[in-house]
N, C-alpha and C positions, 0 to 999 in steps of 0.2 A: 482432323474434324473437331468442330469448337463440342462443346459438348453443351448440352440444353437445361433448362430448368425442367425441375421436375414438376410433371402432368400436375394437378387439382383436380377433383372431382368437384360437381356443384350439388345441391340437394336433390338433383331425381337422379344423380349417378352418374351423367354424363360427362367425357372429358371435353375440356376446357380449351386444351389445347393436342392437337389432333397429329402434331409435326413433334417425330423424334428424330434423334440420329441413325438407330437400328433399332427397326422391325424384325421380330422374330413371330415365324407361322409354326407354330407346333409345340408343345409343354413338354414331350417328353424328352426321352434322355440326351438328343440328338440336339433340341431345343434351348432347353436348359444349358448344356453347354456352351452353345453361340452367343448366348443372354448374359451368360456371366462372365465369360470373354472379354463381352464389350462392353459390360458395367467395372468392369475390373479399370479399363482404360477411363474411366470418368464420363463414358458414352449415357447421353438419354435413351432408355432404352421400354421397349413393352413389346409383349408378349401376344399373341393372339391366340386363344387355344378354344376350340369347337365345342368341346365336353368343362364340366366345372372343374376336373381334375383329370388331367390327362391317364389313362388309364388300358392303355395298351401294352408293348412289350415292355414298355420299363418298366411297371410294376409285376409282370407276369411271370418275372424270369427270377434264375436263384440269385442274383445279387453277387456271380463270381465274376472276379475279375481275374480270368486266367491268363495272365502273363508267361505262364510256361508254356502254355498250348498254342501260342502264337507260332508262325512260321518265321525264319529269320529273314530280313531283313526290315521293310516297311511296318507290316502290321507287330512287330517284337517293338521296334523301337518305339510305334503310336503306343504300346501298351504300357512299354515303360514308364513314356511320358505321363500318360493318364495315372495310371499307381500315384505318383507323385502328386499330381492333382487331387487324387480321391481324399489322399490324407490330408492335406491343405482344405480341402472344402470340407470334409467329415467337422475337422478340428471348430472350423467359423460358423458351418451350420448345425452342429450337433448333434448328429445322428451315430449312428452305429456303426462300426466296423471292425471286423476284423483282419488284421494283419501278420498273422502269425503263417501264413500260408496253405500248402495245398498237399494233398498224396493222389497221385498215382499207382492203383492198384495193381498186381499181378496177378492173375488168379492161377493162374498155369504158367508153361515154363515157355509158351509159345506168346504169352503175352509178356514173361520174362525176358523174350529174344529181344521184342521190340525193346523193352526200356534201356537193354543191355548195351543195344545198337547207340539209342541216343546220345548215351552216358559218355560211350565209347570216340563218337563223332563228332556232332554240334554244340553238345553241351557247351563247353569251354571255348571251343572255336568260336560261337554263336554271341556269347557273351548271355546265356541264361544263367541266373542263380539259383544252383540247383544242387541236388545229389542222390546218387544210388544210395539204397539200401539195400541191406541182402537179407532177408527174409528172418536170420539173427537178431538184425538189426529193429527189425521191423517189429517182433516180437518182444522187445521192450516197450513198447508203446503201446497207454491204454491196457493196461493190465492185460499185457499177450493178447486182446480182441481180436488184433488182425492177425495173428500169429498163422494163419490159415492159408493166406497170400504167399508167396513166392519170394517176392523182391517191391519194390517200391521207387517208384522218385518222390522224391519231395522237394517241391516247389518253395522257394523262400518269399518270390515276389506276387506269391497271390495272393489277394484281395477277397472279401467277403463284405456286403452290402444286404443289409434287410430292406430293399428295397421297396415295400409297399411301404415303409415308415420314412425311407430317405426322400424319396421325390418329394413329399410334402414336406419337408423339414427343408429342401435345398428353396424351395418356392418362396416357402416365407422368407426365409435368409437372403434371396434377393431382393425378395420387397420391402422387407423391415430394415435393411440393413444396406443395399446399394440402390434401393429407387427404382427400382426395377417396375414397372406396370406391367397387371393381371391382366388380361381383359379377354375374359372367359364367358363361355358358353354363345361364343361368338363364330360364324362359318367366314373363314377367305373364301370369297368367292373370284376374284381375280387380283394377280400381282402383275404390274409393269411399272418399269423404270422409276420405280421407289413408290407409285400407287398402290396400295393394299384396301382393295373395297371388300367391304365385309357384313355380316347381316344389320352391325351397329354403326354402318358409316361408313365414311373413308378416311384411309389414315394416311400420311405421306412420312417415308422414310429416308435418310440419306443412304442407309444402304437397306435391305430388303433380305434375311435368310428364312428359306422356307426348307423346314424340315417336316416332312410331313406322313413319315413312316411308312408304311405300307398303300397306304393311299394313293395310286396313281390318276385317278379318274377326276379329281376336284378341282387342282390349282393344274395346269401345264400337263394336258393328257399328251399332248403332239410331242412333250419332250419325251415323254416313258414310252410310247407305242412300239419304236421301231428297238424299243430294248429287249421286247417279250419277256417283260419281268414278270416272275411269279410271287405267293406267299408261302408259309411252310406253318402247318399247323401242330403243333404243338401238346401231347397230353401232362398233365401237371400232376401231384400230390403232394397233400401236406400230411404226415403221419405222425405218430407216436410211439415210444418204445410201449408193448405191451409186455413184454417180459425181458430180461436179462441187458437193461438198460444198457448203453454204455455213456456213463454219465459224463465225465470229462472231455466228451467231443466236441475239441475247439476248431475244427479248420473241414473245409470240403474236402468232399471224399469219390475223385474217381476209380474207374478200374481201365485196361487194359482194350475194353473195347473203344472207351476214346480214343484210342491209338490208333483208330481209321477215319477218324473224325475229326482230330485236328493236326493243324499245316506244321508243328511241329515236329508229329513224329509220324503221320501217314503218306508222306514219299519216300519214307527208309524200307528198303528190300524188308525189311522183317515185317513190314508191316503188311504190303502188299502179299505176302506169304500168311500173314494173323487174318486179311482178309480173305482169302480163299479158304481157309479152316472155318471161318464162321459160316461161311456160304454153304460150306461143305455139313455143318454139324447143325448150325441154326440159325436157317436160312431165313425164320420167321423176325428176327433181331435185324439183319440187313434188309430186306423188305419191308418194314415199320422203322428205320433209320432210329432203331433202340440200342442208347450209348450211356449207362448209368452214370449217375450223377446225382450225390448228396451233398443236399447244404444245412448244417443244422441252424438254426434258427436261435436270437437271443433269448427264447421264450422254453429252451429243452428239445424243441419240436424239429422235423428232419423236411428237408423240401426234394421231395424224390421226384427224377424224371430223366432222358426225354424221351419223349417216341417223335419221329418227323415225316407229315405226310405232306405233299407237295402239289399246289395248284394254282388254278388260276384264284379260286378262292377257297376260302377257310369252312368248311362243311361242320356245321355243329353237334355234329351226333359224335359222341366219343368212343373207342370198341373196348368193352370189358376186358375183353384178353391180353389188349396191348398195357392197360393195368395192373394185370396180375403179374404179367412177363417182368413189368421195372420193378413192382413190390415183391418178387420172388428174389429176383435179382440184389435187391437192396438188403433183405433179410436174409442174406447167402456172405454179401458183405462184411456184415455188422453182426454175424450171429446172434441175429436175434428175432423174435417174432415184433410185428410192427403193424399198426390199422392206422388205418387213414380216416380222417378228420376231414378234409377236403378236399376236391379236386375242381379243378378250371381247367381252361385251351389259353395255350401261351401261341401268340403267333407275331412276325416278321416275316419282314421281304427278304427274297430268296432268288437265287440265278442269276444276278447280275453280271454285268463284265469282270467288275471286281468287288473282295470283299462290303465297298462303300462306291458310290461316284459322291464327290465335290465336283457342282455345272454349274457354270457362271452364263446365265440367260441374257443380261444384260448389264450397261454399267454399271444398275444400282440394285443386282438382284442376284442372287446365289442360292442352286438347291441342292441341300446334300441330304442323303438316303442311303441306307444301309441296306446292305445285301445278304448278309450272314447274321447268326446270333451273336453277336460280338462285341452289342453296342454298348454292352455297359462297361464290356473290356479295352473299349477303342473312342468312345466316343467325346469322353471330354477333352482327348488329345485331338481328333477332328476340331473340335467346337475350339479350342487356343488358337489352332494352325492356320485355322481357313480365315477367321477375323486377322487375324497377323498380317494373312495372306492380303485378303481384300482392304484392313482398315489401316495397317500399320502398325 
């Protein structure tokens, strides 16, 4: 595909010229990746995003990109790929990251089975870079902090992302630097075979990606109906140490109950065994789909969460309780007392067939959608694969 000059604007704003190569429907994480896919290939490319700055789960989430917690095969090698991407695009668009990786907490000896199990089976088989610690071990770090935990994996190939600062850092870095068109605060109202009509016109593209997040009902309701997709709402905080800091924390920090939550270690017998203990001891933690998780922040500050409740839609009332439960949780952690500064509703689509679908609608139209919270850890390896896929 020849690749086009780049758009002009005239003085009331209007473009000039209406014909790209690729059309992208959606700015967030899913979006962006497609966009930079195909500007990377020398493609004319713009964007079409609803809101002036996309602001759904890419900005809502911690910014991990857990490569450990992928399950083997498919989704391990997408995250790999992405890793590699993250640091390549961190470097051009300059934002923040960290790369130093990840801990997996124990907190007990039944959360210690599971990591035991890992260590013991896929780690190496799998091809993750990883490794046990024993509780010894773990206790040299951080001035003994976590000396309280069991055992540990540590993750090598995890990723960390401030992602309320990155998406707008990667935005401009398309548009200042490959040409990329904004054209925001604009509704897709319909896409066919490279037509994008929208509340600013019509656009025509040679090929057409619409990502469109959680959104089923706007662009292609007939495609998502008979999927019975759902969303998964999300409680969030932002906190602070209020006492017994622990200053040098450079890397996310889970524990052992992600160990029923992600595909790399909740099909191991020990796992399916940590989940009937939870069920059995606190059943309030698997009924609110509460799996801690800290990401400290470039700023000193800790990004505590998640709780997962599941629906057709995202209900905006949040429950105190299920906030006490994760900042109880996190200050058990981190031995330390911690107050929260903020809190929001982080939400993504949920239930699908699989982690993501890539649906190719027609020849010159392609939607992909995530199904899991995973997009920041999968998704700009979708967004290379699938342009490869369709553009070459």
């Amino acid at each position: 595909m020849t690749a086009s000059p780049k758009p002009r604007k005239n003085k009331l704003g209007s473009l000039e010229m209406k014909n790209f190569d690729v059309i992208v429907v959606g700015a967030g994480m899913l979006g962006v990746a497609h966009a930079w896919a195909a500007a990377k290939r020398g493609l004319s490319v713009a964007v079409i995003e609803r809101s002036r700055q996309a602001h759904g789960a890419t900005v809502r989430n911690f910014g991990q990109v857990i490569v450990t917690g992928q399950p083997p095969g498919m989704m391990l090698s997408h995250a790999q790929q992405a890793r590699e991407l993250w640091l390549e695009l961190a470097a051009k668009a300059g934002f923040h990251v960290r790369a130093n990786g990840a801990l997996v907490l124990a907190r007990n000896a039944d959360e210690a089975d599971v990591l035991q199990e890992f260590a013991d089976t896929r780690l190496h088989q799998e091809g993750y870079r990883a490794q046990l610690l024993s509780s010894r071990e773990l206790a040299r770090l951080y001035g003994g902090r976590l000396a309280h935990h069991c055992a540990a994996i540590q993750g090598h190939d995890d990723l960390q992302i401030y992602s309320r600062e990155a998406l707008p850092a990667i935005t401009r870095y398309l548009a200042e630097s490959l040409g990329v068109t904004f054209i925001t605060g604009t509704l897709a109202r319909a896409v066919q075979g490279g037509l994008v009509s929208t509340t600013a016109g019509d656009f025509q593209g040679g090929h057409v990606f619409v990502c469109p997040g959680h959104d089923y009902l706007t662009l292609m309701p007939e495609l998502f109906a008979p999927m019975d997709l759902e969303v998964t709402r999300l409680q969030m905080l932002r906190a602070v140490f209020e006492s017994n800091p622990i200053e040098q924390l450079d890397r996310p920090v889970l524990t052992g109950l992600s160990c029923v939550h992600y595909g790399a270690f909740s099909d191991l017998p020990s796992a399916q065994v940590l989940r009937d203990i939870i069920q059995e001891r606190s059943p309030y933690l698997l009924e609110n789909g509460i799996h801690l998780l800290i990401s400290p922040t470039p700023y000193g500050e800790l990004i505590i969460g998640d709780s997962h409740r599941y629906g057709q839609d995202a209900p905006p009332f949040n429950d105190e309780a299920v906030d006490n439960a994760m900042l109880e949780l996190a200050s058990q952690a981190l031995g330390a007392r911690l107050r929260v500064v903020e809190r929001w509703q982080g939400v993504y689509g949920a239930h699908g067939p699989a982690p993501f679908s890539v649906m190719p609608v027609d020849e010159a139209t392609t939607v992909a959608v995530m199904h899991s919270g995973v997009g920041m850890t999968v998704g700009l390896a979708i967004g290379e694969r699938t342009v490869a896929g369709r553009l070459g």
